[in-house]
C-alpha atoms as one frame of an Amber mdcrd trajectory, in Angstrom:
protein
 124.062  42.869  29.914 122.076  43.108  33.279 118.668  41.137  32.991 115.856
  42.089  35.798 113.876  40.660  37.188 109.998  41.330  37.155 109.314  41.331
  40.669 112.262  43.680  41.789 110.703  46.299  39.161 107.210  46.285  40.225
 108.148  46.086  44.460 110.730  49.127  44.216 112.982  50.158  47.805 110.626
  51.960  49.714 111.912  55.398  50.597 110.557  57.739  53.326 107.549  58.039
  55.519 103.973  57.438  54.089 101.669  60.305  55.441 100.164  58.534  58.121
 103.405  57.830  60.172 104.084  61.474  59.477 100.910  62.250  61.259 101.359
  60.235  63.854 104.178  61.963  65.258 103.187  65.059  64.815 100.267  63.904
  67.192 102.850  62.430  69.705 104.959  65.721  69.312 101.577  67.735  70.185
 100.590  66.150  73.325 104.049  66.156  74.655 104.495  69.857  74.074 100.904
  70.554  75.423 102.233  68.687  78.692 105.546  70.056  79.188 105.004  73.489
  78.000 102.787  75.081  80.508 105.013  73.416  82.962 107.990  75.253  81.751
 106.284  78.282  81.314 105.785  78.798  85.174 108.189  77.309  86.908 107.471
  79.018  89.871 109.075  76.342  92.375 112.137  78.032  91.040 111.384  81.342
  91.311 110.300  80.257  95.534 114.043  78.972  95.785 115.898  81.655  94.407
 114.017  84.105  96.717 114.816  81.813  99.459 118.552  81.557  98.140 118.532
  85.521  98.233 117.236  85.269 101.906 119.674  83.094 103.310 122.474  84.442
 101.770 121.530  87.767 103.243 120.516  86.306 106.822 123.939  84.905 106.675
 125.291  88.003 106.086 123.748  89.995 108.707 124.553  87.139 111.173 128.331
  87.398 109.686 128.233  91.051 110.300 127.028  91.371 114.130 129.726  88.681
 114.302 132.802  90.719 112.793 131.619  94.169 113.915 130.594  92.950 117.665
 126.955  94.254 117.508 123.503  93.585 116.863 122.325  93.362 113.564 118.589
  93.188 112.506 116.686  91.817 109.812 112.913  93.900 109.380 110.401  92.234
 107.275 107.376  93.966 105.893 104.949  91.480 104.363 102.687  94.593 103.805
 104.987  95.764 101.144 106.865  92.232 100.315 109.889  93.164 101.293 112.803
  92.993 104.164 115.669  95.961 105.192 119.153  94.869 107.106 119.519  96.994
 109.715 122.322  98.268 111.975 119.931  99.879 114.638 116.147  98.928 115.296
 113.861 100.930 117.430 110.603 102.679 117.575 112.123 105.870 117.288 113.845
 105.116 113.844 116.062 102.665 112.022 119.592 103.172 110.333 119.548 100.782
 107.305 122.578  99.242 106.468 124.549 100.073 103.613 124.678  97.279 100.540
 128.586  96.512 100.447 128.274  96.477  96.683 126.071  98.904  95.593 125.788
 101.556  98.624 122.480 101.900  98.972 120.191 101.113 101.281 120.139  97.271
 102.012 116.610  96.474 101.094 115.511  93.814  99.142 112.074  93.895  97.684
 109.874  91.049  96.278 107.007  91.452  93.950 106.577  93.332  90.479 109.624
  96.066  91.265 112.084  93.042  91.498 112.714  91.271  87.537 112.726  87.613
  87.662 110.676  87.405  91.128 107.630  89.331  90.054 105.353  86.224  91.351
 107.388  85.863  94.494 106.160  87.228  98.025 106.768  86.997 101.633 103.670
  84.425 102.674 104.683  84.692 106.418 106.683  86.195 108.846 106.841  84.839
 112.777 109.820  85.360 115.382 108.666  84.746 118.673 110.757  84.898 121.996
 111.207  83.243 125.101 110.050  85.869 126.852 105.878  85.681 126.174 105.654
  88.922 125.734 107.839  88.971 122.308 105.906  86.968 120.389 104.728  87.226
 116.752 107.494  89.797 115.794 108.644  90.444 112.020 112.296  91.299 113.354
 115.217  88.897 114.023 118.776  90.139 115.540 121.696  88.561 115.711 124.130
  89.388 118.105 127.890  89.589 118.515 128.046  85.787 118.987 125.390  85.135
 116.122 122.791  83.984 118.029 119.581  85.145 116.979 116.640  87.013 118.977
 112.844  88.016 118.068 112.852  91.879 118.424 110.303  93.594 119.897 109.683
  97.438 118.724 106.621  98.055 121.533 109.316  97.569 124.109 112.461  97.841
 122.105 113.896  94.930 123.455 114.996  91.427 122.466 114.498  88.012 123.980
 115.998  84.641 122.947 114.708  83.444 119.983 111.745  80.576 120.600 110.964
  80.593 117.254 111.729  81.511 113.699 110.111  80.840 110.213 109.797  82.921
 107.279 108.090  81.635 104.141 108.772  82.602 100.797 105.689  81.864  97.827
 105.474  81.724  94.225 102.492  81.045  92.911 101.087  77.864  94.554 105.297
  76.899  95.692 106.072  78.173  99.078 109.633  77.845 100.743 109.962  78.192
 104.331 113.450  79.294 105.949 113.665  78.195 109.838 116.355  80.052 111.937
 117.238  77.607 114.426 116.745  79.395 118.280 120.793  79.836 120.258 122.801
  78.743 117.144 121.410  80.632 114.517 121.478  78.015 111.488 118.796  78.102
 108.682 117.122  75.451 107.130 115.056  76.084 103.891 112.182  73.361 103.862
């Protein structure tokens, strides 16, 4: 026969949480969620970077391509409509847009509310300027058969050595800027 004592039945194990701890976290839980939330809601920094991913990996491409088919490629950029065509010829008198080698359309990408996943993005800025003075605030880069790159100029439908190159990509208050880097052709992405 077990004998008890009186103070172990009166003070019984205590088991679980008493309300107030209970509360407590659920405060803690609330202000952390009211913190982090919004911040994953927008996340536009990453929305900026995979623009500028898309950007470089297509400047890339059209230097890759004026390298293999030993001719100038261009790169147009309309700000107006948020968006930027690959080109095989550039001139006043009419472009021939490059063919996607995946899908076979047109190779234009577009930025904005027709693209899912970049709706907030947009091209903030677009400046190539040239040696030459006269080719200077241009929204057209070629690359030629060695890769360099050059501003474009469609008033004289020329090109001059590249002084100059920055594009910059924005996302709600985030903005990327790719530099292409004047003779060699390399991009940064600041």
């Amino acid at each position: 026969m077990r004998i008890y004592s009186n103070k172990s039945m009166k003070n019984p194990a205590r088991r679980g949480f008493t309300l107030v701890e209970i509360l407590a976290v659920l405060v803690i839980i609330g202000i952390a969620s009211a913190i982090v939330i919004p911040q994953l809601a927008t996340r536009d920094d990453l929305r900026a970077a995979a623009a500028a991913r898309i950007l470089v990996a297509d400047l890339i491409y059209a230097q890759n391509m004026a390298i293999s088919q030993q001719r100038p490629i261009y790169v147009r950029f309309d700000k107006a409509n948020n968006k930027y065509s690959l080109l095989s010829v550039a001139s006043s008198g009419g472009d021939t847009l490059m063919k996607h080698p995946m899908t076979q359309v047109n190779y234009i990408q577009q930025f904005g509310s027709a693209t899912k996943g970049l709706e907030a993005v947009s091209i903030d800025s677009v400046d190539f300027d040239g040696v030459d003075s006269a080719i200077v605030d241009q929204f057209t880069v070629a690359f030629d058969e060695m890769g360099a790159p050059f501003a474009f100029s469609y008033a004289t439908n020329s090109m001059s050595d590249l002084k100059n190159g920055v594009v910059a990509i924005k996302a709600g208050s985030f903005t990327t800027t790719i530099t292409i880097q004047p003779y060699t052709g390399e991009l940064t992405v600041q």
